[in-house]
PDB file with SEQRES, HELIX, SHEET and CRYST1 records, atoms N, CA, C and O in Angstrom:
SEQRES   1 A   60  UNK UNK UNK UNK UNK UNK UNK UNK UNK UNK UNK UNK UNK          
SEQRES   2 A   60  UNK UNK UNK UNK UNK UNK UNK UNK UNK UNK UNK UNK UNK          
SEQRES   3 A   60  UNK UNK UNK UNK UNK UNK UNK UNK UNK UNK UNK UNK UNK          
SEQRES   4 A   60  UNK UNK UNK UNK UNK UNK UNK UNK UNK UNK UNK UNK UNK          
SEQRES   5 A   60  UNK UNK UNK UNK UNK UNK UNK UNK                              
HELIX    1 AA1 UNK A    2  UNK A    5  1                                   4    
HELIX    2 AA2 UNK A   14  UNK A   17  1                                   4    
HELIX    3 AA3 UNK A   22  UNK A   32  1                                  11    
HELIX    4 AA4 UNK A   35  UNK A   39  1                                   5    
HELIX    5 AA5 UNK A   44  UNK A   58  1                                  15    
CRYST1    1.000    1.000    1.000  90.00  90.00  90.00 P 1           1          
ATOM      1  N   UNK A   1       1.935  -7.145  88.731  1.00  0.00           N  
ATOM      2  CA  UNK A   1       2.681  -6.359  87.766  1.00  0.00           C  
ATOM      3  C   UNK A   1       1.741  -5.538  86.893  1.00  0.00           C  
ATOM      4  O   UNK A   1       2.090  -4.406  86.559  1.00  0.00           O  
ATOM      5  N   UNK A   2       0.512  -6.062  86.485  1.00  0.00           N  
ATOM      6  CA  UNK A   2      -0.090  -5.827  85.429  1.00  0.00           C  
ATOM      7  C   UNK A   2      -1.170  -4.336  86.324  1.00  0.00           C  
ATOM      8  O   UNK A   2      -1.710  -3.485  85.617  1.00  0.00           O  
ATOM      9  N   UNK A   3      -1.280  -4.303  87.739  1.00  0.00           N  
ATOM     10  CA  UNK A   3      -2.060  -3.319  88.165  1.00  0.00           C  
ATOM     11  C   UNK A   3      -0.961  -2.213  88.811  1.00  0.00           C  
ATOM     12  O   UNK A   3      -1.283  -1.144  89.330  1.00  0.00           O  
ATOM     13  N   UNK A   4       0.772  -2.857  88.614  1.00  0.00           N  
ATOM     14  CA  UNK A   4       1.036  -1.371  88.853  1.00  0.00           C  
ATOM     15  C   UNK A   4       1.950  -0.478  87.514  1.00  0.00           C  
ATOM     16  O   UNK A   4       2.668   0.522  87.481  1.00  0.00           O  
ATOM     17  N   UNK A   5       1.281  -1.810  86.178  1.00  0.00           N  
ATOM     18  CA  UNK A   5       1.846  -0.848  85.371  1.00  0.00           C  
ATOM     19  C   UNK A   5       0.239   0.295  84.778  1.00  0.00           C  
ATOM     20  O   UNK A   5       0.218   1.326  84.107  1.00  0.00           O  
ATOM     21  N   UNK A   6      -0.670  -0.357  85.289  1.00  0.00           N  
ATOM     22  CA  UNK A   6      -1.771   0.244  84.812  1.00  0.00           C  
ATOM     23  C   UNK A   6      -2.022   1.996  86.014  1.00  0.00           C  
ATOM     24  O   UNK A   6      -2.543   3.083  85.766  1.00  0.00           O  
ATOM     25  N   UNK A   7      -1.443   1.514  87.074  1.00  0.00           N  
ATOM     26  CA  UNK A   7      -1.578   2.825  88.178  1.00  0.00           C  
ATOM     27  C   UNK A   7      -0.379   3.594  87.845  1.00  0.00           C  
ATOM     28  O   UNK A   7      -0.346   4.703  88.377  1.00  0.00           O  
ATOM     29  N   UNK A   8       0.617   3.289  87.099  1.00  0.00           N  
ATOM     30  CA  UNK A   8       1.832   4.078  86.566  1.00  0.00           C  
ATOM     31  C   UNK A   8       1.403   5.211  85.666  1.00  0.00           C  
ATOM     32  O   UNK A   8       1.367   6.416  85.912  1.00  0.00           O  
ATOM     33  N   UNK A   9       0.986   4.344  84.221  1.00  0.00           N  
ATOM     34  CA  UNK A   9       0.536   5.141  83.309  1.00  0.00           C  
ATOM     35  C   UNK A   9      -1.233   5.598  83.535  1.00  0.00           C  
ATOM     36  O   UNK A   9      -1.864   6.006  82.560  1.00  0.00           O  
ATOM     37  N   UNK A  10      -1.641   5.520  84.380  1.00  0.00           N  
ATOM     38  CA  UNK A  10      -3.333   6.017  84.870  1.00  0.00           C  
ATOM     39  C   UNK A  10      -2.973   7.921  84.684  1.00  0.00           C  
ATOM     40  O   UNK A  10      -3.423   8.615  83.772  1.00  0.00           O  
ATOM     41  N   UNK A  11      -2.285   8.290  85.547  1.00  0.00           N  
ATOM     42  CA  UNK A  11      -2.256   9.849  85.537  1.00  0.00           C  
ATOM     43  C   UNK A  11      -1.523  10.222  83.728  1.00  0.00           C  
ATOM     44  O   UNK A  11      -1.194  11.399  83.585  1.00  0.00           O  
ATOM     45  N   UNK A  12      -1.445   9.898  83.295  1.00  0.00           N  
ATOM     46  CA  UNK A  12      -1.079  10.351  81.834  1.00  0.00           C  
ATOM     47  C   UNK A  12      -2.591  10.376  81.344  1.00  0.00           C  
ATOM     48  O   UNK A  12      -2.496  11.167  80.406  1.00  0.00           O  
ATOM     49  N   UNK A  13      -3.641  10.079  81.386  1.00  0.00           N  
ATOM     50  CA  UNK A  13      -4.821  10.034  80.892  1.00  0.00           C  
ATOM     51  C   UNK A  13      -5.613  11.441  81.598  1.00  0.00           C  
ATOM     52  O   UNK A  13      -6.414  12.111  80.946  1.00  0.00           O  
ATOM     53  N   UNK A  14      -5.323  11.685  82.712  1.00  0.00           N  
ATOM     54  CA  UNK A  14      -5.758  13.088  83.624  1.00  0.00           C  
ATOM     55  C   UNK A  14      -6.146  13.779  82.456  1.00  0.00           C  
ATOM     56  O   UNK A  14      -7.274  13.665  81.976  1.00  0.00           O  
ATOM     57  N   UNK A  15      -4.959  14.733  81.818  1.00  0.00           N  
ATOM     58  CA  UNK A  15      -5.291  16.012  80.924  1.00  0.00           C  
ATOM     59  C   UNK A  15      -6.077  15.731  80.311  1.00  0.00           C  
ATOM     60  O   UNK A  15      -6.963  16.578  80.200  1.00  0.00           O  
ATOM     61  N   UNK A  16      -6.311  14.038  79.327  1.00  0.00           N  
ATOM     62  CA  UNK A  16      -7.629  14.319  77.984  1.00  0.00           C  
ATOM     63  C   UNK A  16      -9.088  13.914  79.288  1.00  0.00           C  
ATOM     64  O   UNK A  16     -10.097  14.614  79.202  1.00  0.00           O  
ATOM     65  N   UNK A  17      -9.053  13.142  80.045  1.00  0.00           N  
ATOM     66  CA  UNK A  17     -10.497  12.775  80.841  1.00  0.00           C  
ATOM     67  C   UNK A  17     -10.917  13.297  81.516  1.00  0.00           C  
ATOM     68  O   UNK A  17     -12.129  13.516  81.505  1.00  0.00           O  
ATOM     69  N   UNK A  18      -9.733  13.951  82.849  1.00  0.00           N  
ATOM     70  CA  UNK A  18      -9.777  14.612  83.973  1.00  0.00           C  
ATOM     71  C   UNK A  18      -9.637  13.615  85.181  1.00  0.00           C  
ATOM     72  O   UNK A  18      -9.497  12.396  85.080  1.00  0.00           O  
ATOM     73  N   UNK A  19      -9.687  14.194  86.095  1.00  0.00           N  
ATOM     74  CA  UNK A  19      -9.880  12.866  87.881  1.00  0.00           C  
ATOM     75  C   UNK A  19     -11.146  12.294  88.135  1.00  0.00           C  
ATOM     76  O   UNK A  19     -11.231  11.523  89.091  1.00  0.00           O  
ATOM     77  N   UNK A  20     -12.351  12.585  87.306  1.00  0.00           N  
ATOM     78  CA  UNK A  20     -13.466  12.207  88.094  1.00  0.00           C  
ATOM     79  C   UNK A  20     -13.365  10.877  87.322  1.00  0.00           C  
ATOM     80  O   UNK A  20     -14.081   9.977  87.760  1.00  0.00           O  
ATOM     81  N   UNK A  21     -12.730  10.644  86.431  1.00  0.00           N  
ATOM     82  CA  UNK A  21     -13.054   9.354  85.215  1.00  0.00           C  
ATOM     83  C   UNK A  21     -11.665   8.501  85.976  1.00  0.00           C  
ATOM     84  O   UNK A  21     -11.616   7.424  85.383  1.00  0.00           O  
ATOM     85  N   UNK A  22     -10.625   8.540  86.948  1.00  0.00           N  
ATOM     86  CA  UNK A  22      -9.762   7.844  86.775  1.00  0.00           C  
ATOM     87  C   UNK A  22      -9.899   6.554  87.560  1.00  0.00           C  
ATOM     88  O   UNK A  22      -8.942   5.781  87.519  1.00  0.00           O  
ATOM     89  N   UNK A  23     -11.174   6.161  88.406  1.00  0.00           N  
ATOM     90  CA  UNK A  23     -11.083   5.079  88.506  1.00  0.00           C  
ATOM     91  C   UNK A  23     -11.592   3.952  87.735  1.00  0.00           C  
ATOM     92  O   UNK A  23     -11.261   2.815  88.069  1.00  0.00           O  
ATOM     93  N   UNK A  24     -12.643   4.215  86.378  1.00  0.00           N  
ATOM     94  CA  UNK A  24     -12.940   3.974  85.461  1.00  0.00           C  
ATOM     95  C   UNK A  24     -11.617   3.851  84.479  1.00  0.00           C  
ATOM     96  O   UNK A  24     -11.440   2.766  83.926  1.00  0.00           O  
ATOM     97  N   UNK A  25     -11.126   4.417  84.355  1.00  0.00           N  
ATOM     98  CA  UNK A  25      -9.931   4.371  83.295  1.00  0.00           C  
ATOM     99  C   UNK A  25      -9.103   3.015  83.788  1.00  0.00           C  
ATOM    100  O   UNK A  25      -8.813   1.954  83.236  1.00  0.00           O  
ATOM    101  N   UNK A  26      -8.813   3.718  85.422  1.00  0.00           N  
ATOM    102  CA  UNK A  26      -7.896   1.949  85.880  1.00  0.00           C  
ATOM    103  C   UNK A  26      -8.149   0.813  85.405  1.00  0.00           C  
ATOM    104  O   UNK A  26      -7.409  -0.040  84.914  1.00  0.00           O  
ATOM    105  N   UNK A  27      -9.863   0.868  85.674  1.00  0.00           N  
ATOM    106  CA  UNK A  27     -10.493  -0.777  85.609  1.00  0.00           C  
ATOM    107  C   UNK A  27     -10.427  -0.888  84.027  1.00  0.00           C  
ATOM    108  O   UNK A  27     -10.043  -1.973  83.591  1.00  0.00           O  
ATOM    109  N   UNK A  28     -10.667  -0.165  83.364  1.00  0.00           N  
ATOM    110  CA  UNK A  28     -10.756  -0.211  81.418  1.00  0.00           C  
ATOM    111  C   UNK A  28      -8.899  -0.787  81.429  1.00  0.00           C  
ATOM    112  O   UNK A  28      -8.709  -1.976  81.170  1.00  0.00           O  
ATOM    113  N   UNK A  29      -7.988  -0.123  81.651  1.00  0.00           N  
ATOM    114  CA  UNK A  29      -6.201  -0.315  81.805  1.00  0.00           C  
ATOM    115  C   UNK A  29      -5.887  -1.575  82.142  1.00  0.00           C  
ATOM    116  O   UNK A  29      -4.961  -2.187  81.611  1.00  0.00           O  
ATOM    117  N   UNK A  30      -6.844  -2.183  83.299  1.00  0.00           N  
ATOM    118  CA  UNK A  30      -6.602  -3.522  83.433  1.00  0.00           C  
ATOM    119  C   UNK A  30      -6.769  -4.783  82.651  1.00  0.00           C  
ATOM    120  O   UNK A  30      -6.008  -5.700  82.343  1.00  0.00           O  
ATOM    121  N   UNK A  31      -8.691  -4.368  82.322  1.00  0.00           N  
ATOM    122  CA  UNK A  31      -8.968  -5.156  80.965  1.00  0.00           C  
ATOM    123  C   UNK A  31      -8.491  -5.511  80.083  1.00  0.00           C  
ATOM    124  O   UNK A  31      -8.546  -6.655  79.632  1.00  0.00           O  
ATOM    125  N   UNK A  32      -7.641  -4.144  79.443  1.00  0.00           N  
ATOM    126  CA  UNK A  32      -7.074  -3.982  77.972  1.00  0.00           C  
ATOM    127  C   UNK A  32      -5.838  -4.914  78.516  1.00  0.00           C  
ATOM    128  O   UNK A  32      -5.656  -5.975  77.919  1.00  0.00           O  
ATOM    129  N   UNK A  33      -4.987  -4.585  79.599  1.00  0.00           N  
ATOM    130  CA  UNK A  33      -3.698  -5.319  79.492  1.00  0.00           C  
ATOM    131  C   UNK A  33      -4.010  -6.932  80.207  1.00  0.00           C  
ATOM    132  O   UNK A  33      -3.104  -7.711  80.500  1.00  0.00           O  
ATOM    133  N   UNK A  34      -5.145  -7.149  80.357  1.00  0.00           N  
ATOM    134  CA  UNK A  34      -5.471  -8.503  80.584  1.00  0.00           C  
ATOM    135  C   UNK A  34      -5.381  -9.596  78.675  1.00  0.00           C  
ATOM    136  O   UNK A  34      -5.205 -10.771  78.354  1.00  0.00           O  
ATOM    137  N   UNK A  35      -5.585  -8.501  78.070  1.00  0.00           N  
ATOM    138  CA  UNK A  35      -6.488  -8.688  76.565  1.00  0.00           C  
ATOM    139  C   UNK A  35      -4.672  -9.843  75.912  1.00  0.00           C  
ATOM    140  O   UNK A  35      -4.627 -11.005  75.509  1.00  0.00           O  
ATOM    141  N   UNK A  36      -3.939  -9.192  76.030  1.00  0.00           N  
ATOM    142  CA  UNK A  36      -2.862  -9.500  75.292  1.00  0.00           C  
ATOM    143  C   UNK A  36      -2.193 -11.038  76.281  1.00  0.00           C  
ATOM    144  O   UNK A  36      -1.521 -11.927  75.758  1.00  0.00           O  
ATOM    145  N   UNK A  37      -2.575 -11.000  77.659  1.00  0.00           N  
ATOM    146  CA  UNK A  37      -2.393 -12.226  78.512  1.00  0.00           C  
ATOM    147  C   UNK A  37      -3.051 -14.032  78.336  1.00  0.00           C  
ATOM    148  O   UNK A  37      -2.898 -15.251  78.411  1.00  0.00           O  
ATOM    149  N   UNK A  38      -3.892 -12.783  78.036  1.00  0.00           N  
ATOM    150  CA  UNK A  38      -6.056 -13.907  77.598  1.00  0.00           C  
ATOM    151  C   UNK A  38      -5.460 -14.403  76.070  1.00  0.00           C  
ATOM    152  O   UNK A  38      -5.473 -15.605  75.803  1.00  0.00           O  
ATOM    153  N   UNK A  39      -5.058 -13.633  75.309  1.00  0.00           N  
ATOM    154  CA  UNK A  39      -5.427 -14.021  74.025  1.00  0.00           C  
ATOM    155  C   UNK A  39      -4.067 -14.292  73.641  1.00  0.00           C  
ATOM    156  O   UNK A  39      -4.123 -14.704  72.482  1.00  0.00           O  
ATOM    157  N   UNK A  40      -2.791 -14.264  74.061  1.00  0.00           N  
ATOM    158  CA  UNK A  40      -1.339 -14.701  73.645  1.00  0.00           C  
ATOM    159  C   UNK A  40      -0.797 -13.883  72.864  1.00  0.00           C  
ATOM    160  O   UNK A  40       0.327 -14.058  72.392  1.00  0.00           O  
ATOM    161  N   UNK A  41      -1.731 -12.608  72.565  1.00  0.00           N  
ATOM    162  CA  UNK A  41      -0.831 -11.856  71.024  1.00  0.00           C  
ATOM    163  C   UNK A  41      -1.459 -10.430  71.426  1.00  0.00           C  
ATOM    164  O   UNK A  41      -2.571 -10.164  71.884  1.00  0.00           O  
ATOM    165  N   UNK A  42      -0.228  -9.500  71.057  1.00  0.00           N  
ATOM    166  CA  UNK A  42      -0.466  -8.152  71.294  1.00  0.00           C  
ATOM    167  C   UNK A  42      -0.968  -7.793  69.851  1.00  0.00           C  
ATOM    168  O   UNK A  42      -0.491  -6.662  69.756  1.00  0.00           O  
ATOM    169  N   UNK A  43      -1.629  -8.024  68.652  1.00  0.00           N  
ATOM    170  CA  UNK A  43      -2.619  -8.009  68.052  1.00  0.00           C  
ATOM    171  C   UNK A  43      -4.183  -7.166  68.672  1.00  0.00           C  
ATOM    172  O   UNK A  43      -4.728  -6.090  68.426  1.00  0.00           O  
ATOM    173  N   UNK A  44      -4.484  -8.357  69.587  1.00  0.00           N  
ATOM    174  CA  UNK A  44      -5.536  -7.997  70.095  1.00  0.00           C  
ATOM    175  C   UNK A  44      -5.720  -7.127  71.168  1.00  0.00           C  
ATOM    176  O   UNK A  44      -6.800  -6.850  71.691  1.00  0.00           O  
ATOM    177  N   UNK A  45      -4.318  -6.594  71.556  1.00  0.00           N  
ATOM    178  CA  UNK A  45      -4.523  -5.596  72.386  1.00  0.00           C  
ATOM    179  C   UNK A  45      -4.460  -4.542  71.341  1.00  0.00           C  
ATOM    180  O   UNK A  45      -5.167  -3.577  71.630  1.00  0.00           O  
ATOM    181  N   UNK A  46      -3.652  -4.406  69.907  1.00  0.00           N  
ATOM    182  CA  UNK A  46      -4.006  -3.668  69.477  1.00  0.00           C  
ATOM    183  C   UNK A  46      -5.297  -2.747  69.028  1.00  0.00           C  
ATOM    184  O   UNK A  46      -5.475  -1.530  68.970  1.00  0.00           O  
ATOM    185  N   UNK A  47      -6.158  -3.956  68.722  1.00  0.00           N  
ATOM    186  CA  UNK A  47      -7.383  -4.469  68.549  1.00  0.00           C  
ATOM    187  C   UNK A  47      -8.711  -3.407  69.452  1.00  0.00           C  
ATOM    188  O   UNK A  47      -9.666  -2.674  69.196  1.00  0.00           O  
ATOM    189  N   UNK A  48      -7.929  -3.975  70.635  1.00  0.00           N  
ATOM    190  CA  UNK A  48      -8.677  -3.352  71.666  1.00  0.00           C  
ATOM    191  C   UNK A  48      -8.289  -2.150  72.178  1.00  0.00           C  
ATOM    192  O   UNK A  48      -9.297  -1.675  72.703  1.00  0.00           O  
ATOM    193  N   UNK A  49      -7.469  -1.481  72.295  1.00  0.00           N  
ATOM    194  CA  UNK A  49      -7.204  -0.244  72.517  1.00  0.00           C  
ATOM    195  C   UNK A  49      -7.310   0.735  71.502  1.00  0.00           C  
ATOM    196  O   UNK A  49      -7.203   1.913  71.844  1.00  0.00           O  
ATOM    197  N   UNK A  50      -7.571   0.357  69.893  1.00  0.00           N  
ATOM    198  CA  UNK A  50      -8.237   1.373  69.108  1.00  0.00           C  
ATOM    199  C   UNK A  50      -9.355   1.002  69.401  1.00  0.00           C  
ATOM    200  O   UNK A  50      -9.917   1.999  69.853  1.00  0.00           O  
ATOM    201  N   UNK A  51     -10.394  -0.288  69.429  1.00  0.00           N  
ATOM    202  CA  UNK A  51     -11.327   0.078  69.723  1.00  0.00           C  
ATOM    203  C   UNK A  51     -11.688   1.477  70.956  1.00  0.00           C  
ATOM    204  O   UNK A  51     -12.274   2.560  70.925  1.00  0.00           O  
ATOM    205  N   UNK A  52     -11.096   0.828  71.747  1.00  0.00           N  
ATOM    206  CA  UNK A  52     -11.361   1.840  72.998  1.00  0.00           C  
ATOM    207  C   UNK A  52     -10.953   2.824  73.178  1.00  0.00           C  
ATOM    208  O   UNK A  52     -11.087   3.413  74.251  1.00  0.00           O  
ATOM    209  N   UNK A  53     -10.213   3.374  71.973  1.00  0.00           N  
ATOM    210  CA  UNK A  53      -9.585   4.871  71.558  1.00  0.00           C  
ATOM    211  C   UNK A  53     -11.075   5.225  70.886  1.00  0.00           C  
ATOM    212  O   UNK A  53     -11.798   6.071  71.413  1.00  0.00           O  
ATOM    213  N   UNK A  54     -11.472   4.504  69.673  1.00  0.00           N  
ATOM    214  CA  UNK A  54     -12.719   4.918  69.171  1.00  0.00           C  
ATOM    215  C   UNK A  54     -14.103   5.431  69.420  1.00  0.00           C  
ATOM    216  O   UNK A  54     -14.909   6.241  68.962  1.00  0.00           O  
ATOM    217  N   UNK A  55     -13.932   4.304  70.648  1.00  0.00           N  
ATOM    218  CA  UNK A  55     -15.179   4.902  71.455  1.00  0.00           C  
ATOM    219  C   UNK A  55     -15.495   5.856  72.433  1.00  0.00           C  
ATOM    220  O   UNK A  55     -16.571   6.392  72.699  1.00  0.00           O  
ATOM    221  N   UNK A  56     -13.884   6.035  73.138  1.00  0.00           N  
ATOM    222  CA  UNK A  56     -14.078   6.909  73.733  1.00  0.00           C  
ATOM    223  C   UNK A  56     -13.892   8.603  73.064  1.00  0.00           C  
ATOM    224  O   UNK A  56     -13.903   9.579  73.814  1.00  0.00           O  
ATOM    225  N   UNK A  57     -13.768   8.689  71.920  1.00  0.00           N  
ATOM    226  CA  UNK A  57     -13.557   9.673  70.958  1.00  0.00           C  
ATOM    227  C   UNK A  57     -14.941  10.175  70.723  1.00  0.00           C  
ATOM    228  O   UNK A  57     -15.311  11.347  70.793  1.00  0.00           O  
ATOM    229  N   UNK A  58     -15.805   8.896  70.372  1.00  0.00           N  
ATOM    230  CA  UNK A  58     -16.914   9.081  69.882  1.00  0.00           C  
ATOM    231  C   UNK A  58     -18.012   9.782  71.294  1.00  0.00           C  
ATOM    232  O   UNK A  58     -18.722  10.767  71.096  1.00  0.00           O  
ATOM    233  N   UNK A  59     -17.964   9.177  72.432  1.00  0.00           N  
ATOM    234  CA  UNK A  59     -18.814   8.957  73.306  1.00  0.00           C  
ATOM    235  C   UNK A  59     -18.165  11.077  74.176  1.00  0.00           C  
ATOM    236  O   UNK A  59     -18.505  11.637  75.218  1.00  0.00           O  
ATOM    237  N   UNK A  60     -17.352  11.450  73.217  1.00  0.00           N  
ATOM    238  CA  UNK A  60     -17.215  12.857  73.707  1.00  0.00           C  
ATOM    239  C   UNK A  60     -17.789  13.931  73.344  1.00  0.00           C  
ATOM    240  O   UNK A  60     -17.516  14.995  73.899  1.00  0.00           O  
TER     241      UNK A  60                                                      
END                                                                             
């Protein structure tokens, strides 16, 4: 479930990254929605997806 909601929403990321980044993005999509499984609370997915909004902001 968790890798075909991540290949669902993968092409919504296209316009800000582009295609050369989208199999990188998958594996990051999986992590993050592993995060809220691992840890029992969508907190820490919050957690983790600004982080990983942050960095990838920064790292542009």
């Amino acid at each position: 479930m968790l890798a075909v909601a991540t290949e669902t929403f993968g092409p919504l990321h296209v316009p800000l990254y582009g295609w050369c980044v989208l199999v990188l993005d998958f594996e990051v999509r999986l992590l993050l929605g592993a995060v809220p499984m691992l840890g029992k609370s969508w907190g820490a997915l919050a957690i983790a997806q600004t982080v990983a909004d942050l960095a990838g902001w920064w790292l542009r």
